[in-house]
C-alpha positions as CSV (number, residue, x, y, z in Angstrom):
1,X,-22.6,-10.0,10.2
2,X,-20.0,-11.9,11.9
3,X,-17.1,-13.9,11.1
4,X,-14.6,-15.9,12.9
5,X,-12.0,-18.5,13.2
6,X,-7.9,-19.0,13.3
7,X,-4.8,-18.1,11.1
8,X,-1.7,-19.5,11.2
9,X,1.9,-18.2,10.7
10,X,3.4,-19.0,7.8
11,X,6.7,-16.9,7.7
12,X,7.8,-14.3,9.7
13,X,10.9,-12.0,8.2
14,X,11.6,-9.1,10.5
15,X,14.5,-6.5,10.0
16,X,15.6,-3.7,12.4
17,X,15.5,-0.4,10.8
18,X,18.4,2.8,11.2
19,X,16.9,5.2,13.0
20,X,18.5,8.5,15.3
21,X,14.9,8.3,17.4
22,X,14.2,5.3,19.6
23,X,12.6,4.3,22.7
24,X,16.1,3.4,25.5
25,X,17.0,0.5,25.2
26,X,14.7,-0.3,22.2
27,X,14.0,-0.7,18.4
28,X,12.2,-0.2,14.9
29,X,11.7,-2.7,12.9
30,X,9.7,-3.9,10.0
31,X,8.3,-7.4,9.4
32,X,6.5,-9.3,6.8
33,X,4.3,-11.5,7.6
34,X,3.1,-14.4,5.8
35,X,-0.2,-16.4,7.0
36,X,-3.2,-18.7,6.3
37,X,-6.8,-18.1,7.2
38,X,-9.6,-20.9,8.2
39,X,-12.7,-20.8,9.4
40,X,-15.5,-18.2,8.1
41,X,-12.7,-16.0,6.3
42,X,-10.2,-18.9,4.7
43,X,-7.3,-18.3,2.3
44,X,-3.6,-16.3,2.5
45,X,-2.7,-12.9,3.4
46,X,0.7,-10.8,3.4
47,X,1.1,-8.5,6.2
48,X,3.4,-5.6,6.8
49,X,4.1,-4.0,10.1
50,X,6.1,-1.2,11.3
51,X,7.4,-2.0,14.9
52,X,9.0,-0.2,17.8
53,X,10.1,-1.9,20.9
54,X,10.9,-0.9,24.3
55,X,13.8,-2.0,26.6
56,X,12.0,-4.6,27.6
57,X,11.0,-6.0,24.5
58,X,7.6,-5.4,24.2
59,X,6.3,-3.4,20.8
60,X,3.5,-1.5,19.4
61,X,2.5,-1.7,15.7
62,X,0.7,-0.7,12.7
63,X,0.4,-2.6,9.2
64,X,-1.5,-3.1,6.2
65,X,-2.6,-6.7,5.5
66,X,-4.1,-8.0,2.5
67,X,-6.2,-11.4,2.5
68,X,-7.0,-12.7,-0.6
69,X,-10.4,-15.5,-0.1
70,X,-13.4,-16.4,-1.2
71,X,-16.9,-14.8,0.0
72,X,-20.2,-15.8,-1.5
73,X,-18.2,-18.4,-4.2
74,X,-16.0,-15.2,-5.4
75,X,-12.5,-14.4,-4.9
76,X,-11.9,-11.1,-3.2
77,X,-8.7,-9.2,-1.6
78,X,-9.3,-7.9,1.8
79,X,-7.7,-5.0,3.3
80,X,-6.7,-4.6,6.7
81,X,-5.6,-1.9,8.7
82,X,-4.0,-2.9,12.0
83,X,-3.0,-1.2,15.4
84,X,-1.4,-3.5,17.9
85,X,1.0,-4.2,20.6
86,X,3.4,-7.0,21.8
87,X,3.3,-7.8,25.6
88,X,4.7,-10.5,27.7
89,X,5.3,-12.9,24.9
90,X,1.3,-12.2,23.2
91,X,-0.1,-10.1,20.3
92,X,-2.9,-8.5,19.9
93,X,-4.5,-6.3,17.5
94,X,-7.4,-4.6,16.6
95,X,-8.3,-4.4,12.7
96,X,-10.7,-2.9,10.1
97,X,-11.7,-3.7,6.6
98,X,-11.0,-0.6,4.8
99,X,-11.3,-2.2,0.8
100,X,-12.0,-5.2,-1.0
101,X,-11.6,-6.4,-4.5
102,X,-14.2,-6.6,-6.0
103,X,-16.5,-4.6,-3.2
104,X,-17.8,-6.0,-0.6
105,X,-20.4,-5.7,2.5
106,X,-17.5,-6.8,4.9
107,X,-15.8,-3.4,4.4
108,X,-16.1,-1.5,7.2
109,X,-16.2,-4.8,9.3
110,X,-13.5,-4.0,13.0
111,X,-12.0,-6.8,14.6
112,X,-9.5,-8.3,16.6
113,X,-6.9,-10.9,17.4
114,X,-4.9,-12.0,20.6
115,X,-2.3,-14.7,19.8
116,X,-2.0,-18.2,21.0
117,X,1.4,-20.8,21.2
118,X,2.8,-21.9,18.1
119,X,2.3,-19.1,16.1
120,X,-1.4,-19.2,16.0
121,X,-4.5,-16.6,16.8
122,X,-7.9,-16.5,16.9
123,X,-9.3,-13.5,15.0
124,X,-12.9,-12.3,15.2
125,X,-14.6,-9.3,12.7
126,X,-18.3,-8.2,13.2
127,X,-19.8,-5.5,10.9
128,X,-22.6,-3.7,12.8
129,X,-25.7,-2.2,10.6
C-alpha cells in the first residue's frame, strides 16, 4: 500500500538546550512542531525533535510525531519515528509507522519527506508485503 501527499507547517517553537558537548561552532535544540496533513493521510500531528547543528548551520535530527486522521472512516493516532537532517536551507527525513490507535495495517509503513518553500513538504509512506 501506498500513501502520499503534502503537510503544512503550522507552528514551529524551537529552544536551544544547555549542553557541555557540542559540535564548534554549533547547537542542541529541541523543537515542536505543529502541522496539517492532506492528501491520502489528512488531519494534525505534533512533532518533537531533538536537534544538533553544526557551525554552519546545518542539523541532524530525531523525533517522535504523532498524526491523529482518519483511515477507512475511523479515527486513528499514527506514530512516527523520524531520522533527518537540515542542509542548505532543506529538510529531509526518513520515517516509520511504529503504532497506531486503534491498530492498523499502515504500521510498519517507512517513508520520507524533503521540504519545499513556505514551510511545506511532500511526504510519501509505502508498506511492502
Amino acid at each position: 500500500m501506498k500513501w502520499q501527499g503534502e503537510f503544512q507547517i503550522a507552528d514551529w517553537q524551537e529552544q536551544t538546550r544547555e549542553s557541555s558537548v557540542v559540535l564548534t561552532g554549533g547547537k542542541r535544540t529541541t523543537a515542536i512542531v505543529n502541522q496539517v496533513y492532506q492528501g491520502d493521510i489528512q488531519g494534525t500531528s505534533e512533532l518533537q525533535y531533538s536537534m544538533v547543528y553544526d557551525g554552519e548551520g546545518n542539523a541532524r535530527f530525531s523525533g517522535i510525531e504523532l498524526i491523529q486522521t482518519e483511515l477507512g472512516a475511523q479515527s486513528h493516532i499514527l506514530v512516527l519515528s523520524h531520522q533527518g537532517k537540515f542542509s542548505q536551507g532543506v529538510a529531509s527525513s526518513e520515517f516509520e509507522v511504529v503504532d497506531s490507535e486503534p491498530k492498523h495495517s499502515i504500521i510498519g509503513a517507512q517513508g520520507q519527506f524533503t521540504s519545499g518553500e513556505g514551510g511545506k513538504a511532500e511526504y510519501y509512506l509505502e508498506k511492502r508485503s
